[in-house]
N, C-alpha and C positions, 0 to 999 in steps of 0.2 A: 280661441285661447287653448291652451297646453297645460298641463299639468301630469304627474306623478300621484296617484292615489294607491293606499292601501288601508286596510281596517283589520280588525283580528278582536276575540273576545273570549275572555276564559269563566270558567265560571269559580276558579279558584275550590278552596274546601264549601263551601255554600250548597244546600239542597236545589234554589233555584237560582238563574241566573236573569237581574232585574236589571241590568243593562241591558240598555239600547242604542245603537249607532245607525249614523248611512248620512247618504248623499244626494243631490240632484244636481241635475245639471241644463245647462238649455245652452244658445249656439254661443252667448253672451254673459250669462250668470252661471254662478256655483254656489250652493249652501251646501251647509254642514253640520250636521248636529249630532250631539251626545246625552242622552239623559241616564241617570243612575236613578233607579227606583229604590225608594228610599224604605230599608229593611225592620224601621221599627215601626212600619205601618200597614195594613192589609192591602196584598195586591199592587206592593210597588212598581210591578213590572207592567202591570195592565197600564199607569200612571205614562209610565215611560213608553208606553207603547202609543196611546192616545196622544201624548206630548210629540211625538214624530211625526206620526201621520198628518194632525193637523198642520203643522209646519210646513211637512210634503205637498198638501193640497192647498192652502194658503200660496208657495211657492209658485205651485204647477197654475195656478188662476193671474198669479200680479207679474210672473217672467215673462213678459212679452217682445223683444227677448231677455229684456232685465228690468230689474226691479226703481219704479222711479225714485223712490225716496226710501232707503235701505235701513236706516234707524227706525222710521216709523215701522217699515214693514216687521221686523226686530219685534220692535216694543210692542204690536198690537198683536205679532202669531202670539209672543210669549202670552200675552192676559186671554186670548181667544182660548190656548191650550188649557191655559188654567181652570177657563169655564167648562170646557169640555170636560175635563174629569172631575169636577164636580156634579156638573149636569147625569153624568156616567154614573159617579156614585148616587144621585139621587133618584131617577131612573132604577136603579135595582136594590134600591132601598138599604145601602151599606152602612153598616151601625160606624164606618170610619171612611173619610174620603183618604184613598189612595194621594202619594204625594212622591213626588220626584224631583230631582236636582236636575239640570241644565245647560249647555252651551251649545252657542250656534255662532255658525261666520256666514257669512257672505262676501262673494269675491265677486267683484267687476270691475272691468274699468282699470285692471291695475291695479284694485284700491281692496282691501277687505276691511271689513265692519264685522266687531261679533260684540256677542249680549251672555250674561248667565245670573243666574243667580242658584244658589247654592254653593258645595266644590267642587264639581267637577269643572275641567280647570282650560283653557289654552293656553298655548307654550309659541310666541313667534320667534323663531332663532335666524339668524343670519350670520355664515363662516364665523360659527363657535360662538353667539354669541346670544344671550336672549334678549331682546328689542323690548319685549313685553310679555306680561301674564297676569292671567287673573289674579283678582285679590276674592280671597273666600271671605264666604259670606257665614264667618263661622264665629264660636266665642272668643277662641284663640287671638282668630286675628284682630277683633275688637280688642284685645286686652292688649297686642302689641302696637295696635294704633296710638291707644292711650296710654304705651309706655308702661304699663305693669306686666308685660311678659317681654322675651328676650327671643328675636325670630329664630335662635337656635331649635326651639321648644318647638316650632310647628308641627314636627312629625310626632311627637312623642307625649305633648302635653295631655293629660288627662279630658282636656272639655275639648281636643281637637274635630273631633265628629259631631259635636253640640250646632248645628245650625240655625238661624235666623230668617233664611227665607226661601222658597222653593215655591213649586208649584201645587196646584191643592191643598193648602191649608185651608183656613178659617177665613186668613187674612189677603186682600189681592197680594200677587209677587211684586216687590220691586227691581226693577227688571237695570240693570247697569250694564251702561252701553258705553262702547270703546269708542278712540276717536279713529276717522278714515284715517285707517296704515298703507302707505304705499309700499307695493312691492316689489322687488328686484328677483329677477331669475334666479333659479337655487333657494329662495325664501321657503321654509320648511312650518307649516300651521300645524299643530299638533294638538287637538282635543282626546282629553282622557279623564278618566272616571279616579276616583279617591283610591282604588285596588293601586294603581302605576302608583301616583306619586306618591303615595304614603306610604311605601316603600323606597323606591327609589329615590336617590335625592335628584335638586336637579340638576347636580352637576354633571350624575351620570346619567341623566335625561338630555343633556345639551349635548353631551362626549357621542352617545349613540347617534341620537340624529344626525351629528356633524363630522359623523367619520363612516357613516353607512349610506345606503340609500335606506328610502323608508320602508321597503318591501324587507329589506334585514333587520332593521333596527326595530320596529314596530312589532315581529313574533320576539326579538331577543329580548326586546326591555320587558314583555309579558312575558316569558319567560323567565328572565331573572327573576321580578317580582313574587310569580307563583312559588317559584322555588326558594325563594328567600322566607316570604310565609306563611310555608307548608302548610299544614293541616287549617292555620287560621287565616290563609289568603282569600281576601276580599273579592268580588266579582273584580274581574280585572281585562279594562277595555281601553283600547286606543285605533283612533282615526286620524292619519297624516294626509296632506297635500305636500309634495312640493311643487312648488310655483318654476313655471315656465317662461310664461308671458303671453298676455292678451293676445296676440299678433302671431304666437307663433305658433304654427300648424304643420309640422312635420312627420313625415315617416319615420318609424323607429326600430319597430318590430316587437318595444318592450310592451306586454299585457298589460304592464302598471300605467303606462302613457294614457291619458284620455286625451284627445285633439277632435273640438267644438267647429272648425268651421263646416265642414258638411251638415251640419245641423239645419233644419228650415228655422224662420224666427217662431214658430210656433210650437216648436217640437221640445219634449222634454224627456230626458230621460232620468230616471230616480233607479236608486242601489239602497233605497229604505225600508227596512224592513221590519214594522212593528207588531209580526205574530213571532207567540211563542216558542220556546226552546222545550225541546222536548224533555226535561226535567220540569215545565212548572205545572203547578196542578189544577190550573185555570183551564175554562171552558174556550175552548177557539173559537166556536162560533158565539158567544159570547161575545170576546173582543173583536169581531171581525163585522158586526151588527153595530156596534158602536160605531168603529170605524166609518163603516158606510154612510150613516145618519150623520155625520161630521163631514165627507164628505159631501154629501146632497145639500147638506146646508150652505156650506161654501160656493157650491157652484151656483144654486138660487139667488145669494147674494151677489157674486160675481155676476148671473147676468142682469140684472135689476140695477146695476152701477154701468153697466153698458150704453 
């Protein structure tokens, strides 16, 4: 398979930066994920950071070379992540479990499946058009389901950052899962964090993707956004695919290309990256001890299912 990748992340006016992105790949799968660590809780970023990894190593153990049943796989990283950062925060005895928003795809087959909960959001577009997008998992958007708000209001309504479900709460995540989208070459997946689109509408979220490649579009629309709000701009993160096609494995010369078939079926290669940015004032090796134990668990269960 073929595709076009780029990611980019700002930390906007904000001290640290609790966003997290990245990617895996194998000769037959791709996943994607985004999580925004969520800023009215301690250590959103560590949240966001564990929410990766697992997903990483969850991937890297079921892509043999892809994933057999992609909703489940979906539905069970998101509740395994969530126990991990809980497990995380009880482990170091945190008077608050860290908690983080969410989205992830998975592409094979032609087909991509994604899940999130919270708002951080995906964008599928096709020549100028959006296919589909998340629906937030927010007050807002409850109030304009039931018709007491007007979807004008989404950027601007006072309860628009009020959320209902995430990772690390109290409560398990209710994880909402898309149906298999097929893709067409040039099809553009676009996951990003509340900083983009709550600035940007998305009409000039559609207009950039679909008049740029994603290596332009992807620093400009994080660009505009930071610049649009200055000093109170949000962490502000975006990670694009554009789709190629399953089959097609050419030379190109562009950086941004990834081309899977040289891959063996057992090879994976990841662009995930869940240590810190050097603004936050977390312990590295702290989260990187996590990480590990998250890992070793995963792989014990992986081989015990062999």
């Amino acid at each position: 398979m073929q595709f076009s990748v780029y990611q980019q992340s700002h930390i906007g006016g904000r001290k640290v930066n609790q966003d997290r992105m990245g990617y895996s790949y194998t000769r037959d799968a791709l996943l994607l994920v985004l999580a925004d660590g969520m800023g009215g809780h301690q250590r959103g970023e560590v949240a966001a950071s564990v929410a990766l990894q697992t997903l990483s190593s969850l991937f890297r153990a079921q892509a043999t070379p892809y994933v057999k049943k992609p909703e489940r796989f979906l539905e069970e990283a998101f509740q395994q992540a969530h126990l991990d950062i809980q497990r995380y925060a009880a482990a170091r005895g945190l008077p608050e479990t860290p908690r983080t928003t969410i989205v992830a795809c998975l592409v094979q087959h032609n087909c991509a499946v994604w899940a999130h909960c919270g708002d951080s959001r995906l964008y599928w577009v096709r020549r100028g058009q959006v296919l589909s997008r998340t629906r937030d998992h927010s007050h807002i958007e409850h109030l304009i389901a039931k018709g007491l708000a007007d979807p004008a209001e989404r950027n601007s309504h006072p309860d628009r950052n009020k959320l209902y479900n995430c990772l690390g709460a109290s409560t398990p995540p209710r994880v909402e899962l898309s149906r298999q989208a097929g893709l067409e070459p040039g099809d553009v997946l676009l996951l990003c964090s509340d900083g983009l689109w709550g600035v940007l509408p998305d009409t000039e979220i559609v207009h950039q993707l679909s008049t740029h490649t994603i290596v332009q579009a992807v620093p400009d629309m994080i660009g505009m956004a930071t610049a649009i709000a200055g000093n109170r701009a949000d962490n502000t993160t975006a990670l694009a695919i554009q789709w190629q096609g399953a089959g097609t494995d050419t030379m190109t010369g562009d950086d941004s290309v990834v081309s899977t078939q040289m891959l063996s079926e057992d090879e994976v290669s990841t662009r995930i990256d869940g240590k810190r940015s050097e603004a936050d004032p977390f312990d590295e090796d702290d989260i990187e001890k996590a990480i590990a134990e998250i890992r070793n668990a995963i792989e014990k269960s992986s081989q015990l299912l062999k």
